[in-house]
N, C-alpha and C positions, 0 to 999 in steps of 0.2 A: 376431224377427218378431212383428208385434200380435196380436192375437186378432182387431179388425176384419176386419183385413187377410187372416189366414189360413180367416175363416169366409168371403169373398167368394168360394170356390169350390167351399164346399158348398152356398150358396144358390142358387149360377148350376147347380148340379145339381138340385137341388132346384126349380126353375122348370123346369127342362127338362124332368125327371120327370113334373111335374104337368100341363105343357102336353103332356107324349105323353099322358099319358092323359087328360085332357080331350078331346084330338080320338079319341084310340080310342072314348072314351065315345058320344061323336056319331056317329061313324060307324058303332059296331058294335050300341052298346048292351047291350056286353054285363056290363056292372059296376051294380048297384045302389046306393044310398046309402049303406049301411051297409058295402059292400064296400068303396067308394070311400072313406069315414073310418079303416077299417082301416088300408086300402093308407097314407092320407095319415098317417097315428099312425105305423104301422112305418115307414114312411120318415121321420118325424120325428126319430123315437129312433137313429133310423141317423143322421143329420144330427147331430142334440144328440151321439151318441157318438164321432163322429168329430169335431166340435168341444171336445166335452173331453180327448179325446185329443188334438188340434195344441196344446190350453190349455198340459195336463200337459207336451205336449212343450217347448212353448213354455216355461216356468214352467223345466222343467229345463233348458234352454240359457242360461235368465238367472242361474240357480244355477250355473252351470259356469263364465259367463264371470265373474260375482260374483269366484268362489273363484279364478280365472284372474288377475283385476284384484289379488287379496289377493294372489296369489302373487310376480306379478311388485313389488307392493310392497314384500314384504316383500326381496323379491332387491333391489332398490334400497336399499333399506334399509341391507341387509349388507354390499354393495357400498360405500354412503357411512361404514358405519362401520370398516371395512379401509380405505378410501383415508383417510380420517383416522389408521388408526392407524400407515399406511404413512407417512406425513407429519409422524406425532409419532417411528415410530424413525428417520428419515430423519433429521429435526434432533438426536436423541439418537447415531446414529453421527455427523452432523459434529460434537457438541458434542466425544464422545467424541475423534475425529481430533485435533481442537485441544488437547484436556487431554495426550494423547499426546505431541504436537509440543512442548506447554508443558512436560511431563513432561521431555522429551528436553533441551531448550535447559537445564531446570533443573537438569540433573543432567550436563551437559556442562560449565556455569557451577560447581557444585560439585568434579568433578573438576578440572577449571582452578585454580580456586582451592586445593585440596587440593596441587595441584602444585606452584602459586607458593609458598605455604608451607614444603611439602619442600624446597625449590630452596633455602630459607634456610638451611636446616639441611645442607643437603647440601655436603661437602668443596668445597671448589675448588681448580683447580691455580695455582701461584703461582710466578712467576720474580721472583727479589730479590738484586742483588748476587751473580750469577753462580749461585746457591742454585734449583734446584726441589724445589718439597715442595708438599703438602697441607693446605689450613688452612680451617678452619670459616670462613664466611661473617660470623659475628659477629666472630671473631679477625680477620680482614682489616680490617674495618671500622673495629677499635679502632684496628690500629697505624697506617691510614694518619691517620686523626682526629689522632693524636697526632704523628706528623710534620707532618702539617699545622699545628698547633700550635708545634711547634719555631720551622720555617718562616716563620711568623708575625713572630718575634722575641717571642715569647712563653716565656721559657726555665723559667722558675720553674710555668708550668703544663706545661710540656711533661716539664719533669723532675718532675711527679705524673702527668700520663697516663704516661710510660712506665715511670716507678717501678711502677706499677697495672696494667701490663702484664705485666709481666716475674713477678708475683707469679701473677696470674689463670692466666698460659698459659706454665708454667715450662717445659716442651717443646715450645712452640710453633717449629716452624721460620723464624719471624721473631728467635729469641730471640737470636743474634748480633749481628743488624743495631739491636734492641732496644737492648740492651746500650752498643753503638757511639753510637746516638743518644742515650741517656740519661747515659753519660758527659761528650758534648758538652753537652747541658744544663748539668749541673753545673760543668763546665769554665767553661762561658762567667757561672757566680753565683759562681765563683771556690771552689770546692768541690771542692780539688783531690784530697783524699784520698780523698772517695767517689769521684770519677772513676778516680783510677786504679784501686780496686776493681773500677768496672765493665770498664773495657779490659782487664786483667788475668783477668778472667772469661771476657771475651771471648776472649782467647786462649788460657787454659785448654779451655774449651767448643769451641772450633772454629778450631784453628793454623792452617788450610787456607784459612778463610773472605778474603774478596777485601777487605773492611773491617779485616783483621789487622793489615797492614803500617800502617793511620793508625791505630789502635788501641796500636800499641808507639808511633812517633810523638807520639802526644798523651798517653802515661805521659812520656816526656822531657820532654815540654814543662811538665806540671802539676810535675814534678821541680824543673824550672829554676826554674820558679815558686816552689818550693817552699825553693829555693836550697838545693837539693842535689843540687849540681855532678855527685858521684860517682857516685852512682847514675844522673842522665840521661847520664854517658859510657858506664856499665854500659849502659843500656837501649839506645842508640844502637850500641855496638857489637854486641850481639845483632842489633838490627834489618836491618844490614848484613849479618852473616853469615847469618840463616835468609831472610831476601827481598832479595836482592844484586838483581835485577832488577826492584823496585820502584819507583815514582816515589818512597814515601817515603824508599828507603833514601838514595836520590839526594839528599832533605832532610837527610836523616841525617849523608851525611859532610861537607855542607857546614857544620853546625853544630860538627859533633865537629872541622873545622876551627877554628872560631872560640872551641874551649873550650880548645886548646892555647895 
């Protein structure tokens, strides 16, 4: 509130004052000059006092709302700098969320990977020639490569991969069927005496193996080759008596026919 403003109702007092006693004066006559100056001084000071006082009041509601206006600034203030910093952890949890999720994916991709690894090294089960057994993932690998090879009509690399076989994984559960194919190699480079070595091992190593009965079989025959008669009748009549139900032995008496 102004000061104008708040003195315009001690002046409209103050006229009023002055005009009752102006007419009192008239009518009664009972105030002289000097009374009348009194009167009008002490009412002045009363006037001036209660204008400095509404001033004072005045003065201090401007100081109030002043310090009222600082206050609520300074709460805005606060306010804008908490919604800011609500705003900066707000993007620091999503940041965080997403290193989490990244964290996750990369350490799923590592276990994965970790897994596929193991998985190499890890046994596998193997059916071969009637045969189940257990073989390293890398030893699978070799011996099919090297039948593959055989296969090929590749005989001279085949009889080195499975020569290189047979040495690397000398208990390998392939080592029969090894044996059997790596004879035939050599059979077929006309290599008859390491062949019958390998058949011969073979049926030392494994009489039961289902590759046995053409393993005696193809000693005859490297024999015949070998043009020695006696020994493939020898070999052929074993063959007949320990696998009488074999297709080889079937091979068998038909030649041991054709050697009489």
């Amino acid at each position: 509130m102004r000061t104008g403003v708040i003195a315009k109702p001690v002046k409209s007092l103050l006229a009023l004052v002055l005009a009752g006693l102006f007419a009192s004066a008239s009518n009664a006559a009972i105030f002289e000059d000097g009374e009348a100056r009194r009167a009008i001084l002490e009412l002045r000071q009363r006037v001036d006092s209660m204008q400095a006082a509404q001033q004072k009041a005045a003065d201090e509601h401007r100081q109030d709302t002043e310090q009222l206006r600082r206050i609520l600034l300074d709460l805005q203030n606060q306010i804008e700098v908490l919604r800011v910093e609500q705003a900066k952890l707000r993007g620091q949890n999503e940041q965080l969320i997403r290193d989490v999720a990244d964290l996750q994916r990369r350490q799923k991709d590592i276990a994965q990977g970790v897994d596929e690894r193991l998985s190499k090294f890890e046994p596998v089960k193997v059916t071969l020639d009637g045969q189940e057994f257990q073989a390293d993932p890398a030893e699978k690998r070799d011996f099919e490569a090297a039948l593959a090879v055989f296969r090929s009509g590749k005989f001279a690399e085949a009889n080195t991969a499975f020569a290189s076989f047979v040495r690397q994984y000398p208990r390998s559960g392939y080592g029969p069927s090894a044996r059997f194919w790596l004879g035939n190699a050599q059979y077929a480079q006309r290599d008859y005496k390491d062949a019958i070595g390998n058949f011969k091992q073979l049926l030392s190593d494994a009489p039961s193996h289902a590759r046995a009965p053409e393993a005696a079989l193809s000693i005859a025959n490297c024999q015949l080759e070998l043009k020695d008669n006696r020994a493939a009748r020898k070999t052929l009549e074993d063959l007949v008596r320990v696998y009488p139900q074999s297709e080889a032995a079937t091979a068998a008496k038909e030649r041991l026919a054709r050697l009489k």
